[in-house]
Rosetta silent file (secondary structure, phi, psi, omega in degrees, C-alpha in Angstrom):
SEQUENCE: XXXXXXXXXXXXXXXXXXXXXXXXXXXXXXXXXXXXXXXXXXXXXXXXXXXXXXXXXXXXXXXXXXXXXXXXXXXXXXXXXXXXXXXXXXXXXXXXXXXXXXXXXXXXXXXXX
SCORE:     score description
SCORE:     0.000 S_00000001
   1 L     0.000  124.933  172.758   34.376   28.291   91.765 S_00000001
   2 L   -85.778  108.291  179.039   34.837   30.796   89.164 S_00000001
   3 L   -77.456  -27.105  172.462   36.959   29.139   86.387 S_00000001
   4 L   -37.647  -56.862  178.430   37.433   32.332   84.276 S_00000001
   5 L   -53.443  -25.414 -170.324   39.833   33.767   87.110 S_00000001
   6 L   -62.452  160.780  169.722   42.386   30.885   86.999 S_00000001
   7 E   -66.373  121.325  157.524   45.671   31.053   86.011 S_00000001
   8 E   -67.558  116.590  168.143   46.437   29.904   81.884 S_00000001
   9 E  -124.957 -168.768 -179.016   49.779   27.548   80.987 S_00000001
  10 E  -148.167  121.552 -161.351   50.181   25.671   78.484 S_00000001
  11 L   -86.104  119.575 -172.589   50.825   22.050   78.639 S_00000001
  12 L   -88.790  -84.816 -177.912   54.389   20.829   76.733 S_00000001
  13 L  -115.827 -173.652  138.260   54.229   17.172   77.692 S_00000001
  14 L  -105.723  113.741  112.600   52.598   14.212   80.119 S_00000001
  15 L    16.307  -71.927  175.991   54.722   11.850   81.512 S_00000001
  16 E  -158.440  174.286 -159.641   52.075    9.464   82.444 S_00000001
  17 L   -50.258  -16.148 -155.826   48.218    9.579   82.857 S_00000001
  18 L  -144.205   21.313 -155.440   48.543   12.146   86.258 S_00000001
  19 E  -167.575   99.797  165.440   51.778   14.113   85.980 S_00000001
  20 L  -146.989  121.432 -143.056   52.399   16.777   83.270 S_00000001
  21 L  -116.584  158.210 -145.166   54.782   19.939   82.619 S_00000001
  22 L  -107.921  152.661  161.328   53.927   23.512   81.044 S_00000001
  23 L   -33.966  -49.995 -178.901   55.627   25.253   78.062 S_00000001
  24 L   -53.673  -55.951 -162.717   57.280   26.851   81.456 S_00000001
  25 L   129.549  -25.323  173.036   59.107   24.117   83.292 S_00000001
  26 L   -54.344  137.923  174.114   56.083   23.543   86.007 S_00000001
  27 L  -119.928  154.878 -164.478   55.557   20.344   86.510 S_00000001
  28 E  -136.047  100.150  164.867   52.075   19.663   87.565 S_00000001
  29 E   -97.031  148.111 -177.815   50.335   16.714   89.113 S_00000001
  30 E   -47.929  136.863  164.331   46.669   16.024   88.573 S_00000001
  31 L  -108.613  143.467  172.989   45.097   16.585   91.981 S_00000001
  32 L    77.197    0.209  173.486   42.528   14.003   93.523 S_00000001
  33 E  -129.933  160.661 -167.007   43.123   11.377   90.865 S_00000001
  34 E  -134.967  118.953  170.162   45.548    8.203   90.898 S_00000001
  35 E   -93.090  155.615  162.033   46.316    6.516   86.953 S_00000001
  36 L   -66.841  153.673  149.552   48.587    2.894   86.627 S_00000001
  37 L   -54.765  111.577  150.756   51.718    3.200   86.710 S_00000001
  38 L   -15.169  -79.118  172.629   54.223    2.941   84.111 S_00000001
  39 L  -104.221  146.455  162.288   57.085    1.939   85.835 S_00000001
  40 L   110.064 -158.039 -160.185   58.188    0.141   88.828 S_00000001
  41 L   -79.129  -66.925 -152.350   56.557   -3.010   91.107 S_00000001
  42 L   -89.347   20.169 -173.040   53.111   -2.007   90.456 S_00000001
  43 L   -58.174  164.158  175.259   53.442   -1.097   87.407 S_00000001
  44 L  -160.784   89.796 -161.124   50.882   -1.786   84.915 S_00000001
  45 H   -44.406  -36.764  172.076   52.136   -0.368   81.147 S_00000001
  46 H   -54.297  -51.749 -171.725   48.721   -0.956   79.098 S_00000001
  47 H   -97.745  -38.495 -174.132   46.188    1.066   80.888 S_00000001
  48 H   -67.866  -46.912 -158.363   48.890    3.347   82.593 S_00000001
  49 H   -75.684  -11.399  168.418   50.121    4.057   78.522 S_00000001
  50 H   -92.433  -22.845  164.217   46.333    4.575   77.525 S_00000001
  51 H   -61.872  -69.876 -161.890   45.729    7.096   80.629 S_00000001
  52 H   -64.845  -37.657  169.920   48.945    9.014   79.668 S_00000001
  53 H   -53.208  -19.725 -172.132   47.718    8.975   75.616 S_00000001
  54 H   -93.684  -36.526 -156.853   44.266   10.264   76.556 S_00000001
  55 H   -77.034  -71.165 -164.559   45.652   12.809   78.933 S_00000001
  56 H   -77.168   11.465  146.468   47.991   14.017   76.280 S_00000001
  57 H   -93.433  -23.239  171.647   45.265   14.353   73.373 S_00000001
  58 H   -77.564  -22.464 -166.985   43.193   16.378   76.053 S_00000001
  59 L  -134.665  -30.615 -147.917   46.182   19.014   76.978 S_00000001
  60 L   -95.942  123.579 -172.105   49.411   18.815   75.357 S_00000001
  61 L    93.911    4.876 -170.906   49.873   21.897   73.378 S_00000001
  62 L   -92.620  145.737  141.109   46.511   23.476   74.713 S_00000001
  63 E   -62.635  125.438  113.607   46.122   26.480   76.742 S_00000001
  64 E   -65.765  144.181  147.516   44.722   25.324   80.058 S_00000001
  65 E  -104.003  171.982 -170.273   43.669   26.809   82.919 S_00000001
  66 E  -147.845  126.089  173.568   44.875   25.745   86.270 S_00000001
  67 E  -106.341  103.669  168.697   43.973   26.021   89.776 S_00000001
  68 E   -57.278  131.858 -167.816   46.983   25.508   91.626 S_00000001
  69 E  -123.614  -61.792 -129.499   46.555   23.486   95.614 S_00000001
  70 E   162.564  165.094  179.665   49.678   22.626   96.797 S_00000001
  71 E  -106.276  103.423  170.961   53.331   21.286   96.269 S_00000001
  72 L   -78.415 -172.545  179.999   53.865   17.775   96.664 S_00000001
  73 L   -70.028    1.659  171.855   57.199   15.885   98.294 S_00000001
  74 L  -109.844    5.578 -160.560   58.743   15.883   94.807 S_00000001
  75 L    55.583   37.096 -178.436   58.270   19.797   94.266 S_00000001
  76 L   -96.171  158.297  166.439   55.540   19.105   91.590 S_00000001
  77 E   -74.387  165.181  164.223   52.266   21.721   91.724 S_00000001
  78 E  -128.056  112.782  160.441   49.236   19.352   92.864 S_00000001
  79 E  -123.351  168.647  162.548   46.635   21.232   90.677 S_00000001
  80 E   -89.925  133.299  172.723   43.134   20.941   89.045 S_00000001
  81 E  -133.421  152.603 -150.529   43.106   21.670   84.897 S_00000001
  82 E  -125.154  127.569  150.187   40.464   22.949   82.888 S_00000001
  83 E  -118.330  125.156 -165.345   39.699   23.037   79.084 S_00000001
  84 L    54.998 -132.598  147.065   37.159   25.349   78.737 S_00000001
  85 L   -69.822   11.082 -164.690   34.686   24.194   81.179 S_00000001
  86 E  -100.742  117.411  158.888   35.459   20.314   81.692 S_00000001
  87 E   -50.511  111.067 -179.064   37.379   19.376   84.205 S_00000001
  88 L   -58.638  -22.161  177.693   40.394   17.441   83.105 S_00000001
  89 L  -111.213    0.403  127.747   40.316   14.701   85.706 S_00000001
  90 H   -36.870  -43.124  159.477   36.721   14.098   85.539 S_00000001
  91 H   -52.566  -18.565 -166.968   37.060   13.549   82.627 S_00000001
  92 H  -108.510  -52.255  178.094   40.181   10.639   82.890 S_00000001
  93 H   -61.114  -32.240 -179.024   37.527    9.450   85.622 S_00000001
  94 H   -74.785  -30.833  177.989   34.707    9.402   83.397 S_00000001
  95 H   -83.465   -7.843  175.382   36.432    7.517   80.564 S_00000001
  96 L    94.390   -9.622  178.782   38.010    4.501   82.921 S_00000001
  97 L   -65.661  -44.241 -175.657   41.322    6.197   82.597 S_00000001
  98 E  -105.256  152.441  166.625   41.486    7.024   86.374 S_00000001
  99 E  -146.158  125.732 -164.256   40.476    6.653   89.699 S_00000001
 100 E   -55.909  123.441  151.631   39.470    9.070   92.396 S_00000001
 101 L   -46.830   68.433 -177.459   42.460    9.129   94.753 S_00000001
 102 L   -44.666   -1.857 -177.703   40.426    8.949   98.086 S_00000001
 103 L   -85.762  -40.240  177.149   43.467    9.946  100.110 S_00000001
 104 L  -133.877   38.224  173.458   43.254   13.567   98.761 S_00000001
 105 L   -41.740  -52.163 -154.776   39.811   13.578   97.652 S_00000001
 106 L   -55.638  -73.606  165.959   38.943   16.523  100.080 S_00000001
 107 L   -11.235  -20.447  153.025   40.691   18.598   97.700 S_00000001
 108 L  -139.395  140.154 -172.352   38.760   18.965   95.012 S_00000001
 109 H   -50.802  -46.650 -158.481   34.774   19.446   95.640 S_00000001
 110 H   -72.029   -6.813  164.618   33.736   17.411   92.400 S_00000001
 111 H  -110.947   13.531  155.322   34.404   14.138   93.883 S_00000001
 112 L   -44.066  110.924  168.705   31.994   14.590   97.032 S_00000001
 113 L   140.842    0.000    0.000   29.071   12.256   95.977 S_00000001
């Protein structure tokens, strides 16, 4: 994949560790990875609030780029984001932040393996 060609935004805020909107109004969830939850029955505030702080010292206020997959059932983008060459949710996987989402794995190459 040629990362040069992607599309640039800019990241305003994150929400939580997997779900974050552009300077724009896009809101964009991380594709192929699943963070705790904030809110709700399964929630789990400590590690989901250390996912969304790491997330948001990696993007928010950054130029990314972003390779755009699909539209989930909430109208969010389901994309991949880049800074510079590091994949952002390899990265939330490599640190313990994350875990690949095996449901839509197929979707991005880098978790084959």
């Amino acid at each position: 994949m040629l990362i040069a060609a992607l599309a640039t935004v800019v990241i305003a805020s994150c929400y939580d560790g997997d779900t974050c909107t552009t300077t724009t109004g896009e809101r964009v969830r991380l594709a192929c990875i699943d963070t705790p939850e904030l809110v709700g029955k399964r929630a789990e505030p400590l590690p989901a609030k250390a996912a969304r702080d790491h997330l948001r010292g990696l993007v928010v206020g950054k130029k990314v780029r972003i390779r755009r997959i699909t539209e989930d059932r909430y109208g969010r983008t389901v994309a991949e984001l880049f800074i510079g060459t590091r994949n952002v949710q390899q990265e939330l996987v490599a640190t313990g932040h994350a875990k690949i989402y095996r449901r839509y794995s197929y979707q991005c190459p880098w978790t084959e393996g």
